[in-house]
N, C-alpha and C positions, 0 to 999 in steps of 0.2 A: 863363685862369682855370679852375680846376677845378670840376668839376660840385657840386652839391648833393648829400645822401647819398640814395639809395633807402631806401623803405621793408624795410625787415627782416622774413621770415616769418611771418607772425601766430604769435606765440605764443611767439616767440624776444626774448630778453633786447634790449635797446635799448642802443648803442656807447654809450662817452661819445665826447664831440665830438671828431671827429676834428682834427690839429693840421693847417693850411693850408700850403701849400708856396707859393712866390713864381710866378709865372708863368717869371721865366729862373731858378729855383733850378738851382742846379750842384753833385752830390754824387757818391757812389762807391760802393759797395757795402763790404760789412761784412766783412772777411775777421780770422781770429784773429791774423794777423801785427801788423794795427793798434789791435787792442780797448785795448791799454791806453793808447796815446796822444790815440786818439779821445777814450776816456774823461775823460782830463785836460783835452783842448782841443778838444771836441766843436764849436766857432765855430769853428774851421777847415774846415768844410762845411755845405755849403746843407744836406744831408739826405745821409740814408743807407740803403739799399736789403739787406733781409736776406735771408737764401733761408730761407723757410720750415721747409725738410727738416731745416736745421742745427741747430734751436731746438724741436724737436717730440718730441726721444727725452728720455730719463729723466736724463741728467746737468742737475746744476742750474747747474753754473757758468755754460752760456749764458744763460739765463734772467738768471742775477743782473746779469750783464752787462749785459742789456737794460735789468733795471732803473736800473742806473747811467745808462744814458744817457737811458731816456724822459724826454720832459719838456725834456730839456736841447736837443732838434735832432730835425726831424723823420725817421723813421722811416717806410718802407715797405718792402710785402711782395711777394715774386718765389716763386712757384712752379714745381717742374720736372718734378711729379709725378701733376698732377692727372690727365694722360689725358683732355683735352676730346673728341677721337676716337676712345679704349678704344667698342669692340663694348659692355662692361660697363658696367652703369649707376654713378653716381660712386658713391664712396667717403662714404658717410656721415659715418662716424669720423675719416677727413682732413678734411674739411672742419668740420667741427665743431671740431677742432683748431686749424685756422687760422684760424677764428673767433674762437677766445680769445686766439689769440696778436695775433691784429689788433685787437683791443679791446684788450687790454694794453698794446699799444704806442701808439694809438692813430693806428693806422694812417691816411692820409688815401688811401689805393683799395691795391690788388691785384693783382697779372698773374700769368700764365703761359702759356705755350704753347698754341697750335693744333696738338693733334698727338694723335698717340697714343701712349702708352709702357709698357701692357700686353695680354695676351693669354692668355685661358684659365686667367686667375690667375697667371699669371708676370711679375712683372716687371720689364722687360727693361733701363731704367734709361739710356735714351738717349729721344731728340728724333724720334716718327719722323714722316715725312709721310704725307700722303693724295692723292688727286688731287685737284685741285680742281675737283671737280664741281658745277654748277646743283644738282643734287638731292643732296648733301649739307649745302647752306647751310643748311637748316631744320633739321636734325637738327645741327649745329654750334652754330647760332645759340640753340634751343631748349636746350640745356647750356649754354651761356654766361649765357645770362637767370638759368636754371636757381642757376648759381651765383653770381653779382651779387644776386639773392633772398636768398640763403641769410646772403650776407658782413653785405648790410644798409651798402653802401657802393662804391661804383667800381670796378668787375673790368675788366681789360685783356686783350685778346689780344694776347700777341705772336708776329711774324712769324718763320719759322724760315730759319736759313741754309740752302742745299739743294744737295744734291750729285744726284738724281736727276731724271727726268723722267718723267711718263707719259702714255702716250699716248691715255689715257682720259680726262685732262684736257678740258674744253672753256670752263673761264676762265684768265685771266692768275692771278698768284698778287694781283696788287695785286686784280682784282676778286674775288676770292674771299675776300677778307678785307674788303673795303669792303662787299660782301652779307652777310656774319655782323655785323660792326658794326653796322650798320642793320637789318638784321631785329632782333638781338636787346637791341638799347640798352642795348648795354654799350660800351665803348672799345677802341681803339688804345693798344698798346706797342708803339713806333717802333723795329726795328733800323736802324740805318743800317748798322751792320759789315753786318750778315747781308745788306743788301739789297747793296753791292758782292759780296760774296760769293757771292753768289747770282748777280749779273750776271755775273762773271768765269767762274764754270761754265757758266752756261749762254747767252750770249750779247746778251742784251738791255740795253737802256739805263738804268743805273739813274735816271735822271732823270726817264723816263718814270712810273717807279713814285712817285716822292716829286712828280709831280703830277698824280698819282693820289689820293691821299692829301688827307682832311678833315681838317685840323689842328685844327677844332674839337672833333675826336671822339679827339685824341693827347692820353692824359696824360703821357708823358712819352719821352722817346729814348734809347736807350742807343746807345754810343761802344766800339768795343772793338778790340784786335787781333787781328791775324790771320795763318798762318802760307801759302805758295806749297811744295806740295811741288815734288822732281825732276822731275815727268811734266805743272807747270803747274795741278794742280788746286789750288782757292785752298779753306783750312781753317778754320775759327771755332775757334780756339784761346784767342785771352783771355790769349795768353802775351807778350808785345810791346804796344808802346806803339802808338796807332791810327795809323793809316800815312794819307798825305800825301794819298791818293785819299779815301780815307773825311772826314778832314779838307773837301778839298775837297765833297763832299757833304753834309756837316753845314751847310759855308756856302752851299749851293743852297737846302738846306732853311729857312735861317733864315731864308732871303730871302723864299723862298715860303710859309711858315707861320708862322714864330716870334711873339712868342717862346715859349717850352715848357721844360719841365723838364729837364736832359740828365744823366745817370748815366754815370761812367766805372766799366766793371767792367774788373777783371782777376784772372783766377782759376785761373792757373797762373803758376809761375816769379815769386811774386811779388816786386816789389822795394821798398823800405823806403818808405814811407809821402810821404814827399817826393818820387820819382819819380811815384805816382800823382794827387800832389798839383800836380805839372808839367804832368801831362794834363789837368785842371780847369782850371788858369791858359791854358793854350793855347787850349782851350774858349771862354774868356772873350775871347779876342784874337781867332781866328777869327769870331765872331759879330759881337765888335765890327768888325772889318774888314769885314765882307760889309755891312753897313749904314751905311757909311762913317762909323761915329766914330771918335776917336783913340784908339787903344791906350795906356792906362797902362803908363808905363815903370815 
């Protein structure tokens, strides 16, 4: 069940009620390949996952689009920009932005990344990591608050796929996200992709991570594909349908937390609306299998 809304900044406009998502809502992210069928037959998804950055610059036709569909299917928001890690204090003006655009939609919460993605005023327009360090939690955790204040509704961190290591680290990646959740009482965005992804680089069990994990503090999981270069390093691509391992961990997790919201993104190579709508239906049968009920033929 989704949380209740925080209070909103003293002094800042009041959301209208945000729209409720089911506890196993099953939806996909909003790409322009499918806006006009969505549009037609927006009951063909639990919900729909927007990227913030797409909907923020001056052309109007996104916008209109939105409006065709609020109201009709709920709508939430994914961020990739915000720099919860940025050295630089947030971005007033983004967030203000996303502000409006989440009360317009009537968003029901918010995520994006634990990371950082600029620097010295450049920026750099990728996902990057930090160590996860003890003594960065507070200064993580205090931007997360930070921003969950500001939205006046449910902000999520999600976990990033990771190609590196360091050795300055001195938590797991799972406890360094489960100590910024709780310090800062804001939420969990579930990668599953990212967390195999993450295991197959770098060596660890992902099952250990997902019971690690307070399903009460997940709002919601994303599902996604993923590319194996020449040399074995495994890539968070988004281009491929979700592979049979990830699969398999979706049904660990459901076992062990569900049920929760789950988001099939794909956002390259995309293919026509029915294929990603295949990933949702599978979604649906994996979960039901992991909990032994019958799979609707």
């Amino acid at each position: 069940m989704l949380p209740d809304l925080p209070q909103r900044a003293p002094g800042a406009p009041a959301p209208r009620p945000a729209q409720r998502l089911r506890a196993d809502a099953l939806g996909i992210g909003l790409r322009p390949r499918h806006v006009r069928e969505l549009i037609e037959a927006p009951e063909r998804v639990g919900y729909l996952e927007i990227i913030c950055e797409n909907f923020l610059g001056p052309a109007p036709g996104p916008r209109r689009n939105l409006a065709r569909l609020r109201g009709r299917v709920p709508i939430v928001l994914h961020g990739v920009t915000l720099g919860l890690l940025d050295a630089a204090p947030l971005d007033d003006d983004y967030l203000d932005a996303v502000c409006r655009l989440a009360d317009e939609v009537d968003a029901p919460f918010v995520t994006d990344h634990l990371c950082w993605t600029g620097h010295a005023g450049v920026r750099h327009h990728d996902l990057l990591p930090t160590p996860h360090r003890a003594d960065l939690v507070e200064f993580a955790a205090e931007r997360a608050a930070q921003v969950q204040r500001r939205l006046g509704r449910p902000f999520g961190i999600e976990n990033l796929s990771s190609y590196v290591a360091f050795a300055e680290s001195d938590l797991t990646e799972w406890e360094f996200y489960a100590q910024v959740v709780r310090s800062s009482g804001c939420w969990f965005m579930f990668d599953l992709n990212n967390v195999h992804v993450s295991a197959q680089n770098h060596g660890f069990d992902p099952h250990a991570y997902v019971d690690a994990i307070d399903f009460d503090r997940v709002l919601q999981v994303h599902l996604a594909g993923h590319t194996v270069e020449p040399d074995g390093l495994v890539v968070d691509t988004h281009d491929h349908p979700v592979a049979d391992a990830v699969w398999d961990l979706y049904a660990y997790a459901w076992r062990r937390g569900g049920p929760f919201p789950t988001l099939i993104e794909w956002d390259a190579s995309i293919p026509p609306l029915e294929a990603v709508l295949a990933e949702v239906a599978r979604a649906a049968s994996v979960r039901a299998t992991a909990i032994g009920l019958e799979v609707p033929q």
